[in-house]
N, C-alpha and C positions, 0 to 999 in steps of 0.2 A: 415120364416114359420116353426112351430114347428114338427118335425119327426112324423109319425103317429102310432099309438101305435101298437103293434103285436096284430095280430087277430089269436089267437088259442094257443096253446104250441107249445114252442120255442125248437127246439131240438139244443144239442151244437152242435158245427164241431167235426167227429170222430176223434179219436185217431192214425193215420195211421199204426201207430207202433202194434196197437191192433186189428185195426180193420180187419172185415170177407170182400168178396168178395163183400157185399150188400153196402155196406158202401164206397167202394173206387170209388174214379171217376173216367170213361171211360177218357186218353190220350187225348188232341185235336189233331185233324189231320185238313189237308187241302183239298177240297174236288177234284176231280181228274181235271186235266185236261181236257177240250171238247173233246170227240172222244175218251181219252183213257180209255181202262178196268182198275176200279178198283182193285186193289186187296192190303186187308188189309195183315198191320203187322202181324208179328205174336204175340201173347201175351206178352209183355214182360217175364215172368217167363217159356215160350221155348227158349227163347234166349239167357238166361244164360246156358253156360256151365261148369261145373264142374272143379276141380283144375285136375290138372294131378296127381297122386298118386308120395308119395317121391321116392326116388329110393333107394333102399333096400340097407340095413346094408349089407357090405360084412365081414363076420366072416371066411372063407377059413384061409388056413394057403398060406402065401405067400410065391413064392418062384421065386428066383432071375436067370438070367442066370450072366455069370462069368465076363462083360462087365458092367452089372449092377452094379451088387457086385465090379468090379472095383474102378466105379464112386463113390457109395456108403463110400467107403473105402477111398478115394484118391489118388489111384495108376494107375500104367496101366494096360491093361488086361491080358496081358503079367506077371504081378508080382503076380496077383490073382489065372491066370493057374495054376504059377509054387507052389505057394502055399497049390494049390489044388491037384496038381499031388504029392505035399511031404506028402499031408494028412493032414496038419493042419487044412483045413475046410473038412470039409465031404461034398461030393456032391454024384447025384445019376440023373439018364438019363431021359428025358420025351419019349414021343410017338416018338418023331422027331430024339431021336438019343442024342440030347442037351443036356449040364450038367447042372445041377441048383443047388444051394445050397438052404436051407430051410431058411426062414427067423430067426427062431429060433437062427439057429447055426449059421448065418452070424451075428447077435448081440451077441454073445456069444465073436465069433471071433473080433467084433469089438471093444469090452472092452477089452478084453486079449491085442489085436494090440495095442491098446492107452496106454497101461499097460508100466511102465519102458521096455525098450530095446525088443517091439515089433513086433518093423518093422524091415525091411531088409537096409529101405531106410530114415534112420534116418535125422535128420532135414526136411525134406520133410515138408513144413508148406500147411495147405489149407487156401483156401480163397475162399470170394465169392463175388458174385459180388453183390450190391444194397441189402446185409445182410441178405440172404438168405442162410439157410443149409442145404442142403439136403443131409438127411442121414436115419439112419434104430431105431426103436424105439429099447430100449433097458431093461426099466424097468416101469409100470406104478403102482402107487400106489394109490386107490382107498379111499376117505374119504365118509363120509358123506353126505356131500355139496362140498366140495374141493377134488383137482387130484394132481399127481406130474406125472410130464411126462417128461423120459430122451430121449435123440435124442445124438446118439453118430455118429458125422459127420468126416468123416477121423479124424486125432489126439484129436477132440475136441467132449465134453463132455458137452452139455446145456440141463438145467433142467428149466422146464416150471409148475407154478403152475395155471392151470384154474379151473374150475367147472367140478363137476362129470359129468351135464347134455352133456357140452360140448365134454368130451373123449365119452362117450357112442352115442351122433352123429353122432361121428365122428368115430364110430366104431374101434379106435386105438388100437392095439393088441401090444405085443409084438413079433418082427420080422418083423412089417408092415414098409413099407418104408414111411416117413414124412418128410415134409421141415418145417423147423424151422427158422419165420423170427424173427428180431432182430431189436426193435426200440429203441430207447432210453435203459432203462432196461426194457422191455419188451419183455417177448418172444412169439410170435403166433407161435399155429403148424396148419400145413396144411395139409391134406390128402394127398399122388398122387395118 
């Protein structure tokens, strides 16, 4: 038997992607239960909730206490004290009494250290575990499209080229403390 032909104008299926309120189909539901109260959904578009906002660039100047800057360095804390009590880093007290050194000047300090005949406690080799470096950033140089970004991790000195988008991200400062991992030749920096 032959289809029967349209009686009237034919309108297309709307656009979903375009279409207004008049045009979308009402959801099928199932009708309730015997005995129980209805009670509808709520519209789909109350139901979506919104992203949670990023968490904000932190720009601050960082600053280390002398345990950190230990680790930072590859020493003990003991060897960062005495360093700090001869002056070679400048530090200065927080609210608590604590000494910190700036992040600035603990990278300053840690290129000098890594420098011929910097340490106290020569061959002293660092290492890490599963190529991971944690250290303090040192120099970051800003292109175009492209970054250079140095991580000087106790004696050792890796330089990472990513994208500009990526440093500004990652809000990487000079003095900020980053871990620098190590795949193959490749180097990822991490924020801490």
């Amino acid at each position: 038997m032959p289809p029967k032909p349209a009686t009237g104008p034919t309108k297309p299926p709307p656009d979903l992607r375009t279409a207004g309120p008049a045009d979308r189909v009402a959801p099928c539901t199932l009708p309730p239960a015997p005995g129980t109260p209805h009670t509808p959904h709520p519209a789909p578009s109350t139901r979506i909730r919104p992203l949670p906002p990023p968490p904000p660039i932190v720009t601050g100047m960082q600053s280390y206490t002398i345990g950190q800057a230990a680790r930072l360095l590859g020493v003990s804390p003991d060897t960062a004290r005495r360093w700090a009590d001869a002056g070679r880093v400048p530090t200065h007290r927080d609210d608590t009494g604590r000494r910190l050194i700036d992040g600035k000047d603990l990278a300053a300090f840690s290129v000098e250290l890594a420098g011929p005949g910097g340490g106290e406690e020569g061959g002293a080799s660092y290492t890490s575990a599963r190529n991971a470096f944690p250290g303090i950033v040192t120099a970051i140089k800003l292109g175009d499209v492209a970054a250079q970004v140095d991580i000087q991790a106790g004696p050792h000195r890796l330089v990472s080229l990513l994208t500009r988008e990526a440093v500004e991200e990652l809000g990487l400062e000079v003095g900020m403390e980053a871990t620098a991992r190590v795949k193959s030749t490749n180097v990822h920096i991490d924020r801490v």
